[in-house]
N, C-alpha and C positions, 0 to 999 in steps of 0.2 A: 559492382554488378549485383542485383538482389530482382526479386520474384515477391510481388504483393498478390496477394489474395482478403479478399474482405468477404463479411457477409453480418446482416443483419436481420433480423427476427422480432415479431412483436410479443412473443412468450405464450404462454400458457394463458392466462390473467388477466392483462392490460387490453385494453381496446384497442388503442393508438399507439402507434411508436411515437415514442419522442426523445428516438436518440437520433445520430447524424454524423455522417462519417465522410472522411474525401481525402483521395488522393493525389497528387499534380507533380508532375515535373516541371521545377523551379531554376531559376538562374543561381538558386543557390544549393542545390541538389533536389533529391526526391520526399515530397511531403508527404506525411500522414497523419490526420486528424481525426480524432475520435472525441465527440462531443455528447453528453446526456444531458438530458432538457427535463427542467423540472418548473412546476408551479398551472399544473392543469393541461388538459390536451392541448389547445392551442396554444397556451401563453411556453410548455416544454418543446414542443413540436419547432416551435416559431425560436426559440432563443437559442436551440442546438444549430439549426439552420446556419441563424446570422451568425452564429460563433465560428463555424466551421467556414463560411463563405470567406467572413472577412479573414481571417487566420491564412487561408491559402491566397486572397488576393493581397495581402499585408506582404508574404513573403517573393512572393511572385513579379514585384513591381521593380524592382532592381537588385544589383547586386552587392551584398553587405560587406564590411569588410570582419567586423563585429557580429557573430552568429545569435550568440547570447543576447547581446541589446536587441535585435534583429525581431528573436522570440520574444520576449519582453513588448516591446512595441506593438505585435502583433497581435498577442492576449490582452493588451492594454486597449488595442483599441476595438477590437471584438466585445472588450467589455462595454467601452462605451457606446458601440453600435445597441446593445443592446439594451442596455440604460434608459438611450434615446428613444426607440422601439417602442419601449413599454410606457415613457412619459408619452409617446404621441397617441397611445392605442391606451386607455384607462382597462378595456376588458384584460390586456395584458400585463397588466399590475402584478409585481412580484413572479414572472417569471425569472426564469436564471437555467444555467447550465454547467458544466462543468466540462473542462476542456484538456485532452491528453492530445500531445504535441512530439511526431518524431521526425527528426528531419535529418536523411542520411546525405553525405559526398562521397566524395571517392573511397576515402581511408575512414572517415569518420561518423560518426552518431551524433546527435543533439537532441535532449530532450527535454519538456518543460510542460507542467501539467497547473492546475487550480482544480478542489473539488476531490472523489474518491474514483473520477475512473483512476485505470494503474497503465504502467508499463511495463513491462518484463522482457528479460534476454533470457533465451534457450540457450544456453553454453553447450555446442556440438561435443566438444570432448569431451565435458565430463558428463554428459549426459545429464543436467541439473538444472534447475530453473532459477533464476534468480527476481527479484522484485528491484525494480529500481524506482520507485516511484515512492514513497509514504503518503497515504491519505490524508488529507485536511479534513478530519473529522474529528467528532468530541468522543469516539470512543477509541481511536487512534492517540487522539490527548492523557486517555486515563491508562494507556497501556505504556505511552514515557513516563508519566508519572510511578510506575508500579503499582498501580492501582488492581487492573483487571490482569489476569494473563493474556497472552498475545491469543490464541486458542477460543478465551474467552470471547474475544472480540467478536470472531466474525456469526459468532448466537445474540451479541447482545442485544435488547429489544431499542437501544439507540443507535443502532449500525448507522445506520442512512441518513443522523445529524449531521452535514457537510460543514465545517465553518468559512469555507472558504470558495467562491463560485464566482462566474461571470456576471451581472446582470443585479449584483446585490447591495456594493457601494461603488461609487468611484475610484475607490484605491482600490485595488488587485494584489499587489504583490506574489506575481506567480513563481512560485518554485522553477530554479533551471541551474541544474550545476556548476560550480567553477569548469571543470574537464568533458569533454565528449567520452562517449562510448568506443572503444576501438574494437570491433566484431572480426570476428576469423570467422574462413569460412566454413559454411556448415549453418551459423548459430542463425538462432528465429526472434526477431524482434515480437512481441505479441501486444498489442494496444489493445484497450478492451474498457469499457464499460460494465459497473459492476452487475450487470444482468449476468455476465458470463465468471468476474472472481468472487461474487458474493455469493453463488449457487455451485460454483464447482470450485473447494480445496486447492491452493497450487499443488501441492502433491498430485493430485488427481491430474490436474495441466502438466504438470511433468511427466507423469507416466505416458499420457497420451504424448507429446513433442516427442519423446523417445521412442515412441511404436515406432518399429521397422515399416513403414507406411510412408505413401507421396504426401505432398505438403495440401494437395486437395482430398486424403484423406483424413487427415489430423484436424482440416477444418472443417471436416462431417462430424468429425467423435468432438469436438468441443463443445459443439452447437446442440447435439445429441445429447452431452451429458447435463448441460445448460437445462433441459428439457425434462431429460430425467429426472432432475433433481426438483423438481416443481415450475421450471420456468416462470416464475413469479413475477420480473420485470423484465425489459425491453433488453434483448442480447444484440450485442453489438462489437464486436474486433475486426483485427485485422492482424492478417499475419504476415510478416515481411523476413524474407530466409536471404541471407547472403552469400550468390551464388560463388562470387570471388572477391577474395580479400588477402593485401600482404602483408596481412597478421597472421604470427603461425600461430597467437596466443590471445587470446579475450582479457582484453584491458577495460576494466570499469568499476565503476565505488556502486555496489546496491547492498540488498538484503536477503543473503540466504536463508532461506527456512528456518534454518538453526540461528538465526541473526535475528530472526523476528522475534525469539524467544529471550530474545535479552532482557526488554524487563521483566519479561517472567523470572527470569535467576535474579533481578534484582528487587524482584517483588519475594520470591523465595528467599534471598539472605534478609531482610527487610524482616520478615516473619522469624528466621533465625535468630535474630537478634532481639526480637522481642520475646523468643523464648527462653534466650539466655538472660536476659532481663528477668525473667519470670523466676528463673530456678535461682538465680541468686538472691532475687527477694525471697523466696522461700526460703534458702540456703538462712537469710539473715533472724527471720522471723524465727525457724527451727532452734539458729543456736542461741537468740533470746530465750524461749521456752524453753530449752535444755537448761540454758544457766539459773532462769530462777529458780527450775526443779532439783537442780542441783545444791543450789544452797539452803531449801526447805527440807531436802532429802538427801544428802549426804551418803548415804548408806548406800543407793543405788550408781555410784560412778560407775561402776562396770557397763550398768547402761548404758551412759553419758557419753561413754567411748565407743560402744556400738552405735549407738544414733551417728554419732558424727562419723564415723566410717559409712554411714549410709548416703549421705551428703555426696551429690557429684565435685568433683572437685574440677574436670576437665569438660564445658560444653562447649567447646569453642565450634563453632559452625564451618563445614568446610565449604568453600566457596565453589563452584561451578566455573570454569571457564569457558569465557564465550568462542564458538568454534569460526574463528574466522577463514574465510578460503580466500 
């Protein structure tokens, strides 16, 4: 049992939307799609569309026994609707989109994305948001790497390089988990487009999901803060709350908050270690120069003995542990 609410917005900024969204009840449960369309008004407008159409008519058509191949197939061939699209239409050259995919049954969740929209579960108990989705982006890239902090990311001025989208090659390979989601009830699926996670903080999305508020006001204050915060592109979610569920407990692999900061602690030990590198090359250097002042000046050991008491002898770096829930 669950309760959708959608809504969409063309922001502050942009002329046109060219994001795309649908819902449908399917023979294989309840669908929800949230697509953003990039590569020009028409050519993003036009590729969110066909992403989203085919995507719910892909699921729609019979019943799978395989959920996961199911989603697979369906982004696969959304992509190449789109592919074709833009080879029959030249002004539509280099359109693409990006496509977030949730699809609930009775007990279960399923979800399967390409591109930077996100996914997210509101976990009712613990009042917390989690991210279940990682971006296919290249500043996403530099944040496994430990390159940027996790923080850093969403200022970066490469935010919105995607490496991976509908409409761009033939291959896809869309992200979708080995396990479904198992939701209790209470919790809010939230699909979205980054008009609404690039402009408003998940913390900021959590505080609102937790407001003592009905679920058609939660999706006023999102859209609200989407706005506030410059509405700079096309907002686009949906929020899917479930009503009843016989999980007394939220089963699922994502990303909490403190989770995204992982390569930040491992960009942080990373730098530890290059400090401690540093003081031991000091360390080394110092007791060269001590010893050869030592053997031109003999007189002054007393030094020799303070210097090297000055020396850390302990910089071991202490490591941070990642907070998993």
């Amino acid at each position: 049992m669950l309760e959708i609410l959608s809504a969409t917005d063309t922001g502050l900024v942009r002329s046109q939307n060219e994001d795309s969204y649908g819902a449908a009840e399917t023979p294989n449960g309840t669908l929800c799609v949230v697509c953003d369309g990039m590569g020009g008004h028409a050519g993003g407008a036009t590729a969110s569309k066909i992403a989203t159409d085919c995507i719910i008519q892909s699921i729609s058509k019979e019943i799978y026994p395989d959920i996961r191949q199911a989603l697979k197939e369906a982004l696969e061939f959304a992509n190449m609707q789109v592919l074709g699209a833009a080879a029959e239409h030249p002004e539509l050259q280099g359109m693409g989109t990006t496509a977030c995919v949730l699809l609930v049954q009775d007990k279960q969740a399923w979800i399967a994305h390409a591109g930077d929209s996100r996914i997210y579960l509101y976990v009712a108990s613990e009042k917390r948001l989690y991210r279940l989705t990682k971006d296919h982006s290249y500043v996403q890239g530099l944040v496994d790497q430990g390159i940027i902090y996790a923080e850093e990311a969403e200022m970066h001025p490469d935010k919105n390089r995607i490496v991976k989208a509908l409409g761009i090659k033939e291959t896809l390979n869309p992200e979708i988990p080995d396990k479904p989601v198992l939701p209790a009830r209470g919790d809010i699926f939230l699909v979205c487009s980054d008009g609404l996670s690039g402009m408003v903080s998940d913390k900021e999305m959590e505080k609102i999901l937790a407001g003592n508020t009905d679920i058609k006001a939660k999706k006023t204050a999102l859209m609200k803060a989407a706005k506030t915060a410059g509405g700079m592109d096309n907002i686009t979610f949906q929020l899917v709350i479930i009503t009843g569920s016989p999980h007394r407990k939220s089963i699922f692999s994502g990303y909490s908050m403190s989770r995204q900061c992982g390569m930040s602690e491992k960009k942080h030990n990373i730098r530890n270690t290059l400090i401690l590198a540093a003081i031991i090359a000091v360390s080394v250097l110092a007791g060269i120069w001590i010893g050869s002042k030592g053997k031109s000046q003999p007189e002054d050991s007393s030094k020799i003995e303070n210097a090297n008491n000055l020396i850390p002898c302990d910089s071991t770096p202490k490591n941070q542990e990642n907070q998993n829930n």
